[in-house]
Biopython code that builds the backbone (N, CA, C, O; Angstrom):
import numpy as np
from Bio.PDB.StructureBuilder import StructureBuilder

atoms = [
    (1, "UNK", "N", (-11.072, 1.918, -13.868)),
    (1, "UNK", "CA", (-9.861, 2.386, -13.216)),
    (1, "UNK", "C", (-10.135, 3.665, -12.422)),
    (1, "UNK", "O", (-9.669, 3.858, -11.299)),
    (2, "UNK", "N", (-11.043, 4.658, -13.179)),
    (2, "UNK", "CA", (-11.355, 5.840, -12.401)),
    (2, "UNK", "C", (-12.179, 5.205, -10.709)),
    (2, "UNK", "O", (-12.152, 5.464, -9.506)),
    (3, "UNK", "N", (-12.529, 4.702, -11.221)),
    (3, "UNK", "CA", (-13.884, 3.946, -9.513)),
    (3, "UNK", "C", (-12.514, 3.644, -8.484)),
    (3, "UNK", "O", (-12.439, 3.969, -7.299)),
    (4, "UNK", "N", (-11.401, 2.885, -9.342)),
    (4, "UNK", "CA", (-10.237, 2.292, -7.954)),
    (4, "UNK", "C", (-9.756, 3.584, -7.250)),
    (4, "UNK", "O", (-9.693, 3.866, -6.054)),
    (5, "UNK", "N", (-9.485, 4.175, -8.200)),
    (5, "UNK", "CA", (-8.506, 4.923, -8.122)),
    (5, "UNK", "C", (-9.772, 6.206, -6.831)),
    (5, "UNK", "O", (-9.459, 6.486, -5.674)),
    (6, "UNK", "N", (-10.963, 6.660, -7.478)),
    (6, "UNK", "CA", (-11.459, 7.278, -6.429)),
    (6, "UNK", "C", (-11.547, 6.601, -4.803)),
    (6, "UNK", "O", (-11.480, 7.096, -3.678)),
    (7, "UNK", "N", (-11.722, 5.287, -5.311)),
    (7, "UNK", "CA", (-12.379, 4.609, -3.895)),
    (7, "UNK", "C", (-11.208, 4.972, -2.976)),
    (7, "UNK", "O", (-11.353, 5.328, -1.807)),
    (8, "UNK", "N", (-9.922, 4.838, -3.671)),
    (8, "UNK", "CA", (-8.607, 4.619, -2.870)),
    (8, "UNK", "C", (-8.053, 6.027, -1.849)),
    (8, "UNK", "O", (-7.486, 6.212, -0.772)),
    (9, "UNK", "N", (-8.585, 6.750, -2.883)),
    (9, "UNK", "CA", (-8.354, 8.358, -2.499)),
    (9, "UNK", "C", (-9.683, 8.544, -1.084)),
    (9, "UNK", "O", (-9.610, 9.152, -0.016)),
    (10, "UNK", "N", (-10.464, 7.977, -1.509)),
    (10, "UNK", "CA", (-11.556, 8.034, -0.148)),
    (10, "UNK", "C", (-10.767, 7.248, 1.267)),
    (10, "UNK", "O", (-10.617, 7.611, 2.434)),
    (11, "UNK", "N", (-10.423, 6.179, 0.610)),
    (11, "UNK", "CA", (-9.717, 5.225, 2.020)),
    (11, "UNK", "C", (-8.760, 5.873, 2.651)),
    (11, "UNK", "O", (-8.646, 5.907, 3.877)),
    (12, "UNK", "N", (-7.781, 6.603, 1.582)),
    (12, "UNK", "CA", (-6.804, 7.642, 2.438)),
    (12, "UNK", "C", (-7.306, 8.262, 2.931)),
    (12, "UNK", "O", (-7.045, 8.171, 4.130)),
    (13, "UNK", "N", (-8.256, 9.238, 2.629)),
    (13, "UNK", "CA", (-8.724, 10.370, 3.631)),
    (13, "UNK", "C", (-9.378, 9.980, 4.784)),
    (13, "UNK", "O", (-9.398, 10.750, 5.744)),
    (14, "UNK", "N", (-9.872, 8.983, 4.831)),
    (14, "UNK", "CA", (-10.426, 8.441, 6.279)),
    (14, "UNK", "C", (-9.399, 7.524, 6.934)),
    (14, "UNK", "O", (-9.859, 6.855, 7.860)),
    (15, "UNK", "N", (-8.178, 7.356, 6.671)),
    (15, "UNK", "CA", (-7.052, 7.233, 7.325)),
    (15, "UNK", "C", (-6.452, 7.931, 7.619)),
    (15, "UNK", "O", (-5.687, 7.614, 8.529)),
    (16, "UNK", "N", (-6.383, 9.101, 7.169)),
    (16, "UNK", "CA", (-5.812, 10.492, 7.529)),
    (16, "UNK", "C", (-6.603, 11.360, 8.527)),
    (16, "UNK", "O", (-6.209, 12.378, 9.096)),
    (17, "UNK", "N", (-8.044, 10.624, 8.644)),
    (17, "UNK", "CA", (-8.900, 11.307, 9.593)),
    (17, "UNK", "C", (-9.004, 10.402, 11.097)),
    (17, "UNK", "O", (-9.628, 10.476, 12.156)),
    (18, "UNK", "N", (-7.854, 9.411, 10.379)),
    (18, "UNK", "CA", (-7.646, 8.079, 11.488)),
    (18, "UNK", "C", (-9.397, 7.839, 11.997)),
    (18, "UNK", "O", (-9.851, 8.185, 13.088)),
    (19, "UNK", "N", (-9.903, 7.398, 11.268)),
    (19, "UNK", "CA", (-11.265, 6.503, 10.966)),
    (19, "UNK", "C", (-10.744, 5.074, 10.791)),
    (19, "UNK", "O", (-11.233, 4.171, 11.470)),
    (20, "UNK", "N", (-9.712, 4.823, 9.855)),
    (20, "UNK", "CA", (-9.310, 3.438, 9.543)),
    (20, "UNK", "C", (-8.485, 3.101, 9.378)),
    (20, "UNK", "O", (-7.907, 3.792, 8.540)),
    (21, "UNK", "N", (-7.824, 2.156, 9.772)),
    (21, "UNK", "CA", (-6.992, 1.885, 9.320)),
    (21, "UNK", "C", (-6.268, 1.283, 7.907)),
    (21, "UNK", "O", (-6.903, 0.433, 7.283)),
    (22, "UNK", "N", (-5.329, 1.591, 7.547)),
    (22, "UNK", "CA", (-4.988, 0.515, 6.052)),
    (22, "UNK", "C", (-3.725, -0.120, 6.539)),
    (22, "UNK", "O", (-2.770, 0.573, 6.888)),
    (23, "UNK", "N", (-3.702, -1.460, 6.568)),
    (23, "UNK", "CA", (-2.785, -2.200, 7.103)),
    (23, "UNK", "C", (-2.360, -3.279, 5.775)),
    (23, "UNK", "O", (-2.954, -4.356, 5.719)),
    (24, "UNK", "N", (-1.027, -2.849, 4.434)),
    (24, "UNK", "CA", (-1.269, -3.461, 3.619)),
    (24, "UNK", "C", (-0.094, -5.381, 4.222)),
    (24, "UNK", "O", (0.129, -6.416, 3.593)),
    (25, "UNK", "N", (0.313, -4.906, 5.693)),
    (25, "UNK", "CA", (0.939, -5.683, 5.717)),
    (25, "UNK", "C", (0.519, -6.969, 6.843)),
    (25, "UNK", "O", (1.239, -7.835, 7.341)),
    (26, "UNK", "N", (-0.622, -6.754, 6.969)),
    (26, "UNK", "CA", (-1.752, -7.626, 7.566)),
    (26, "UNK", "C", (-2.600, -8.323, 6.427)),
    (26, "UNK", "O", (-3.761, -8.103, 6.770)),
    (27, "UNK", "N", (-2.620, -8.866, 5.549)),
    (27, "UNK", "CA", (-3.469, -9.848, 4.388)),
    (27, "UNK", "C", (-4.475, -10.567, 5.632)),
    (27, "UNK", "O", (-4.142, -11.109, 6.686)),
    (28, "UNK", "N", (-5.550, -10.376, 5.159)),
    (28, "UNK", "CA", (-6.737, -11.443, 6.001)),
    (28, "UNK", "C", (-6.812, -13.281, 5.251)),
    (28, "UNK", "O", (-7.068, -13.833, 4.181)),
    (29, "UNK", "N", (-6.427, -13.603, 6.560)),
    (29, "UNK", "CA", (-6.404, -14.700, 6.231)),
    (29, "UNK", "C", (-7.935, -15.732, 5.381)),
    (29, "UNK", "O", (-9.158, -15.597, 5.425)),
    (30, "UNK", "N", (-7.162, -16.543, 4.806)),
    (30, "UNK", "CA", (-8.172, -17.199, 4.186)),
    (30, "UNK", "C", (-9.553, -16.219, 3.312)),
    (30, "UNK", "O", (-10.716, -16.591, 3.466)),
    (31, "UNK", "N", (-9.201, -14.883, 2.356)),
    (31, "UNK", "CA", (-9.643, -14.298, 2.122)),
    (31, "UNK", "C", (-9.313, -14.991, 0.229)),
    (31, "UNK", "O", (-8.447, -15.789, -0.129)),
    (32, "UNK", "N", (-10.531, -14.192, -0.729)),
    (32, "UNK", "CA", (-10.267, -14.748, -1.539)),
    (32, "UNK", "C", (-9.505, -13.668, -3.019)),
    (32, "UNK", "O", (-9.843, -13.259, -4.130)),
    (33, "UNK", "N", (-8.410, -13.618, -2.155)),
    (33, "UNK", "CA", (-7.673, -12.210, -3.087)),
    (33, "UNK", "C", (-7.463, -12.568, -4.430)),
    (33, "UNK", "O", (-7.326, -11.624, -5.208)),
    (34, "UNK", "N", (-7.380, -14.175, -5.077)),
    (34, "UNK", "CA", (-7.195, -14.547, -6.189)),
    (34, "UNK", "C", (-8.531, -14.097, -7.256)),
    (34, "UNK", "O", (-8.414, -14.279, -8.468)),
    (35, "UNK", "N", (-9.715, -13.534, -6.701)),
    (35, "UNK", "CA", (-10.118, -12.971, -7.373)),
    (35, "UNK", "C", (-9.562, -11.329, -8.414)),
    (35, "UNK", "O", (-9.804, -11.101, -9.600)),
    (36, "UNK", "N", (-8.976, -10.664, -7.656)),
    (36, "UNK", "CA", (-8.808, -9.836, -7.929)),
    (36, "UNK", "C", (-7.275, -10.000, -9.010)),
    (36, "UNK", "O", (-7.021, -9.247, -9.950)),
    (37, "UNK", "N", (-6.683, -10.812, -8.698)),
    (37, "UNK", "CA", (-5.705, -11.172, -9.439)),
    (37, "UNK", "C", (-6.090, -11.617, -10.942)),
    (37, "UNK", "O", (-5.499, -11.283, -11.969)),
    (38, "UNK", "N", (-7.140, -12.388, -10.835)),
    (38, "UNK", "CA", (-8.092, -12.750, -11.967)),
    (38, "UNK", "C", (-9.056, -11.882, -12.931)),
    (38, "UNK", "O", (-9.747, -12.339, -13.842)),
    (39, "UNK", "N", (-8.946, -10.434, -12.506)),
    (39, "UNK", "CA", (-9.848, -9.700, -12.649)),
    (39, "UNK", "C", (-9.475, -8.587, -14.220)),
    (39, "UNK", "O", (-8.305, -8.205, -14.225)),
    (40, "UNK", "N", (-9.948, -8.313, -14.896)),
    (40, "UNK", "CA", (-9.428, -7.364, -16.175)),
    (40, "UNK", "C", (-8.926, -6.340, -15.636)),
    (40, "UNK", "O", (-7.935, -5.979, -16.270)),
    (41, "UNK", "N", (-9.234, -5.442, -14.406)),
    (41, "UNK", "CA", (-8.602, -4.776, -13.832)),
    (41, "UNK", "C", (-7.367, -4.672, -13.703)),
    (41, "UNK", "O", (-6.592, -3.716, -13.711)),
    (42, "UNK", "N", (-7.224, -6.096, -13.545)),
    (42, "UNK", "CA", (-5.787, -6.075, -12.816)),
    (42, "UNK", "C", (-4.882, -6.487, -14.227)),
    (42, "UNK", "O", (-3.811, -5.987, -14.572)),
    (43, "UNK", "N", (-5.556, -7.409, -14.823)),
    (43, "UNK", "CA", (-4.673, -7.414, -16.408)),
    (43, "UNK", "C", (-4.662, -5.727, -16.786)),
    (43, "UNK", "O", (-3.543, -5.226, -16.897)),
    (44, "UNK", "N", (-5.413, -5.164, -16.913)),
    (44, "UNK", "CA", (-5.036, -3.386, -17.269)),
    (44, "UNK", "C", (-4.134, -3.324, -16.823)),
    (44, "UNK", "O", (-3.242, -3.300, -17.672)),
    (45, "UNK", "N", (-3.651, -3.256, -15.477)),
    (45, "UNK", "CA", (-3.133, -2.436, -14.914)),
    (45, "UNK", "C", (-1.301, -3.868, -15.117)),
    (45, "UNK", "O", (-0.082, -3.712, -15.195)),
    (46, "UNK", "N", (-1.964, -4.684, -15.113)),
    (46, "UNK", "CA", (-0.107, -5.266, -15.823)),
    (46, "UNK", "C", (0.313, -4.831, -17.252)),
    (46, "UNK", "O", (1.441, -4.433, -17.540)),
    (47, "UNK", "N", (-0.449, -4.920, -17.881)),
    (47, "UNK", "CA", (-0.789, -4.506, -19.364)),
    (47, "UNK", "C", (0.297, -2.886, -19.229)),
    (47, "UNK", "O", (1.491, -2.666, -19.434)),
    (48, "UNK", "N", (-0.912, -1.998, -18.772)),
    (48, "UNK", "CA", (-0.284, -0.664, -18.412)),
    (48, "UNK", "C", (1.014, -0.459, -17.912)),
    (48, "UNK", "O", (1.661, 0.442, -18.447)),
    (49, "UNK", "N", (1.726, -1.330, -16.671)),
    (49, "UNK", "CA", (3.014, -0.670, -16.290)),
    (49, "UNK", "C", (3.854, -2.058, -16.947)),
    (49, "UNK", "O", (4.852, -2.534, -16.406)),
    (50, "UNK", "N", (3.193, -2.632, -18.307)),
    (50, "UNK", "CA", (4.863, -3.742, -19.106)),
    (50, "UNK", "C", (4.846, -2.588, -19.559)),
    (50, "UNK", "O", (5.642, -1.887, -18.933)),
    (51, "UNK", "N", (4.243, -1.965, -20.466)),
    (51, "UNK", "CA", (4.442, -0.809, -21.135)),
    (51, "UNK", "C", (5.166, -0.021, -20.711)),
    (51, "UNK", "O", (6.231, 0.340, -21.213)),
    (52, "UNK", "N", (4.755, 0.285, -19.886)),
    (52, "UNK", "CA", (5.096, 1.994, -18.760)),
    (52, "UNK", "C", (7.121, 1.733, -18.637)),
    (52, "UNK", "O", (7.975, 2.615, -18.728)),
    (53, "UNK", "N", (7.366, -0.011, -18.376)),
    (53, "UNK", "CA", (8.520, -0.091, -17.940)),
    (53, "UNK", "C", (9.630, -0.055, -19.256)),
    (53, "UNK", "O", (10.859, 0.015, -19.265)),
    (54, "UNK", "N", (8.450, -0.148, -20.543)),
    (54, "UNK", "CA", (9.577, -0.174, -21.500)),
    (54, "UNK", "C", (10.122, 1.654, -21.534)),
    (54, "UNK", "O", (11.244, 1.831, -22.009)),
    (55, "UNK", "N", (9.587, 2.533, -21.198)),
    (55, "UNK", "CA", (10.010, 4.170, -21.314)),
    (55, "UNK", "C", (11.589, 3.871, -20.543)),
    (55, "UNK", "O", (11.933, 2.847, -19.954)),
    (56, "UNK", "N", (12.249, 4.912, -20.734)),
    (56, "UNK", "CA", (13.198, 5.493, -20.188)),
    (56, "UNK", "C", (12.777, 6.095, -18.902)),
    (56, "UNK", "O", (11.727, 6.721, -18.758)),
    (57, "UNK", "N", (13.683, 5.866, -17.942)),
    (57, "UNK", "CA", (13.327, 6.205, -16.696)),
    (57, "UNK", "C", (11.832, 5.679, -16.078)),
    (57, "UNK", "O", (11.174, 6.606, -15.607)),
    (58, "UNK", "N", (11.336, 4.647, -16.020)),
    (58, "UNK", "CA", (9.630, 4.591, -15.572)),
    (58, "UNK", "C", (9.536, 4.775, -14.087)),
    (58, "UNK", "O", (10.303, 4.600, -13.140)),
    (59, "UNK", "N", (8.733, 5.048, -14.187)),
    (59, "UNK", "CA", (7.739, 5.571, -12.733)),
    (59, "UNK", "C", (7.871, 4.011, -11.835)),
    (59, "UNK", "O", (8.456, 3.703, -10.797)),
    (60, "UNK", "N", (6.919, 3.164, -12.925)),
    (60, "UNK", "CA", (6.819, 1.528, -12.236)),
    (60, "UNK", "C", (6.842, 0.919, -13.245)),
    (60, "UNK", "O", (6.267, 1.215, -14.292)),
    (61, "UNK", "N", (7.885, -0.502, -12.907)),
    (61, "UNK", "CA", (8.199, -1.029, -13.624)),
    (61, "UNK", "C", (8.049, -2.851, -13.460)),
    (61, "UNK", "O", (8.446, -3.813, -14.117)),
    (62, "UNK", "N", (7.240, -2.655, -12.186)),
    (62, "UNK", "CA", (6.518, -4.114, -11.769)),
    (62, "UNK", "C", (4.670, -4.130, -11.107)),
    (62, "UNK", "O", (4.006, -3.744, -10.144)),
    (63, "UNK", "N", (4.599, -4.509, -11.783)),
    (63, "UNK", "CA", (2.836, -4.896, -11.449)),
    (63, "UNK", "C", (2.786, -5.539, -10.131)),
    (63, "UNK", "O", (2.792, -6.770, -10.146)),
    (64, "UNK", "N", (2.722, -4.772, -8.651)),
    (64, "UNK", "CA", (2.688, -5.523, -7.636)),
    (64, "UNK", "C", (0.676, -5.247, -7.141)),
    (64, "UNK", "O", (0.041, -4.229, -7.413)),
    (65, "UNK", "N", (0.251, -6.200, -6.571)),
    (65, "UNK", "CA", (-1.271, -6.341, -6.045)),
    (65, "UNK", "C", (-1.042, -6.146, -4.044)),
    (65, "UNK", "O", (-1.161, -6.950, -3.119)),
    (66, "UNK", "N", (-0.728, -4.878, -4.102)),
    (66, "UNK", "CA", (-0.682, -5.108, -2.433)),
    (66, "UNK", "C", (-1.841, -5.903, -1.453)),
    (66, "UNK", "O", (-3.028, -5.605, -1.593)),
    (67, "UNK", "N", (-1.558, -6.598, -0.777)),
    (67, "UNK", "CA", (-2.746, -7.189, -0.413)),
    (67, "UNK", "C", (-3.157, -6.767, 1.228)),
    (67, "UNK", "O", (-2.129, -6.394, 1.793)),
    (68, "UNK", "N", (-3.993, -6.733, 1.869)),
    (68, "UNK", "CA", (-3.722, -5.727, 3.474)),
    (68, "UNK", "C", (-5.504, -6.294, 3.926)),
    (68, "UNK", "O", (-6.232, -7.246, 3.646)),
    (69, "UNK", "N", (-5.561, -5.320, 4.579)),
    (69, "UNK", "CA", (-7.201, -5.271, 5.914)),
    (69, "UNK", "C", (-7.020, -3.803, 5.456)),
    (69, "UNK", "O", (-6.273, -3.132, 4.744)),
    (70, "UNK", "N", (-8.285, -3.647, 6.377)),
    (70, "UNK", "CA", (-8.563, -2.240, 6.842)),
    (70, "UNK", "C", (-9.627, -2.405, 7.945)),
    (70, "UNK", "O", (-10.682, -3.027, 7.820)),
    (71, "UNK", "N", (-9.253, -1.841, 8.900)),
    (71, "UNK", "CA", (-10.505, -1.940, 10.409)),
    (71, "UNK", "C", (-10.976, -0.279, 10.683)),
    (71, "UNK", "O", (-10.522, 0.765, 10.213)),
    (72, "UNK", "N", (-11.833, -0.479, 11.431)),
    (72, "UNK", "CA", (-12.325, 1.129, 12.181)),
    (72, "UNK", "C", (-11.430, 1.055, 13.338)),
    (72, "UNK", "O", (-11.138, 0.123, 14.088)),
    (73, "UNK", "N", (-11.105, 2.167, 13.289)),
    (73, "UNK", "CA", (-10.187, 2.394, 14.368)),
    (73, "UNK", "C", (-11.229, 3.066, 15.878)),
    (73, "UNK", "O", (-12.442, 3.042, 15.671)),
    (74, "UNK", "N", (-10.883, 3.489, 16.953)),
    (74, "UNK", "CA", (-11.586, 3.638, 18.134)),
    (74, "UNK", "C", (-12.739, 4.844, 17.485)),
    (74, "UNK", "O", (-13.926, 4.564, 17.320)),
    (75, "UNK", "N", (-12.133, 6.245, 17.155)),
    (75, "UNK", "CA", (-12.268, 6.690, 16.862)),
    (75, "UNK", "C", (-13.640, 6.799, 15.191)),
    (75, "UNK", "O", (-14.553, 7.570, 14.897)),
    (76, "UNK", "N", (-13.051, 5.605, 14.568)),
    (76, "UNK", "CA", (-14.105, 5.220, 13.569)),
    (76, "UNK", "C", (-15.432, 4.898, 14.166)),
    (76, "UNK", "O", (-16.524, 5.461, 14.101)),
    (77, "UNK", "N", (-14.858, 3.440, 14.981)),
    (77, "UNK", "CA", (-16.303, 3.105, 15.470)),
    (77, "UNK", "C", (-17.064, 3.777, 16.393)),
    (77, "UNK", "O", (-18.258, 3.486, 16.471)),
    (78, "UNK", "N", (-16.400, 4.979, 17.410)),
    (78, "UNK", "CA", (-17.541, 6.239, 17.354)),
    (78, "UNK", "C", (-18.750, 6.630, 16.838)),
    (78, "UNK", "O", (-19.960, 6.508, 17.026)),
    (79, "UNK", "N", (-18.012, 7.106, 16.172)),
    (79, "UNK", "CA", (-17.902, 7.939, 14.250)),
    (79, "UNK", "C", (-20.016, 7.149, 14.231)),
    (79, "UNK", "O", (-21.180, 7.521, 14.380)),
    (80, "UNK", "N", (-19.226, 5.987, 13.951)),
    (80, "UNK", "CA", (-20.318, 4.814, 13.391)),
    (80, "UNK", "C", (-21.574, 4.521, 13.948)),
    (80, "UNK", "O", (-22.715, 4.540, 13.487)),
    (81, "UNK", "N", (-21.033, 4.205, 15.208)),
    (81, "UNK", "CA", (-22.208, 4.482, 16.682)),
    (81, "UNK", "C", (-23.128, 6.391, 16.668)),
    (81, "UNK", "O", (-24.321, 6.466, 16.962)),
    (82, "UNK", "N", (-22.572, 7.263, 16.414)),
    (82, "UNK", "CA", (-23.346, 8.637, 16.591)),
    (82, "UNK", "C", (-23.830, 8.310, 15.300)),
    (82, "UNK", "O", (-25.046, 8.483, 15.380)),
    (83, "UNK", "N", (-23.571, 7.961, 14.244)),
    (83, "UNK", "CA", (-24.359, 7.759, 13.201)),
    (83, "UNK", "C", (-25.753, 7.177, 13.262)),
    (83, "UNK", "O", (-26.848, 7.635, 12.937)),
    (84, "UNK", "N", (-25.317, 5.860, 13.855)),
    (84, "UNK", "CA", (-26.553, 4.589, 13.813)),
    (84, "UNK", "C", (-27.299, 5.267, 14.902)),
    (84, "UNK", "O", (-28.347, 4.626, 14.833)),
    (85, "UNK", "N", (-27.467, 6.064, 15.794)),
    (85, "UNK", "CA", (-28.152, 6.728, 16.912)),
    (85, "UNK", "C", (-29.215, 7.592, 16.258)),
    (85, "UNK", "O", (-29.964, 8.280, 16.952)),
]
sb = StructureBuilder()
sb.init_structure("model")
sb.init_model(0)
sb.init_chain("A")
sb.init_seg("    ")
for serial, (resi, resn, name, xyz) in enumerate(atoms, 1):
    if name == "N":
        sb.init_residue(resn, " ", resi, " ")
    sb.init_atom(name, np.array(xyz, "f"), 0.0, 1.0, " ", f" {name:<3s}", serial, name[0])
structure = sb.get_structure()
């Protein structure tokens, strides 16, 4: 959970540096997201917020799997090109 949770915090900041985009409302087609649905990860993390929803007042109270892309934006693939140079 610590690895998601860092990776995720990395993806923001290079969306915030508009490097990339996160588009959770673009799903890539024919991609195989049922893995991740399948994954202990993701049972944790339903596991974690049935619980979470039995408290008073919860934070989250449904296990949603956003599903999206992410591309280099103009600016990324720059970025990418002065690199590979």
């Amino acid at each position: 959970m610590q690895q998601v949770k860092a990776l995720g915090h990395e993806l923001t900041l290079l969306e915030d540096m508009e490097l990339i985009t996160l588009d959770y409302d673009l799903p890539l087609q024919n991609y195989a997201y049922e893995e991740y649905r399948a994954s202990s990860l993701f049972a944790y993390f339903v596991a974690t917020v049935e619980e979470a929803a039995k408290q008073l007042h919860p934070t989250f109270d449904s296990p949603v799997l956003e599903l999206g892309s992410m591309a280099l934006t103009d600016i990324g693939e720059y970025m990418v090109d002065k690199l590979l140079q």
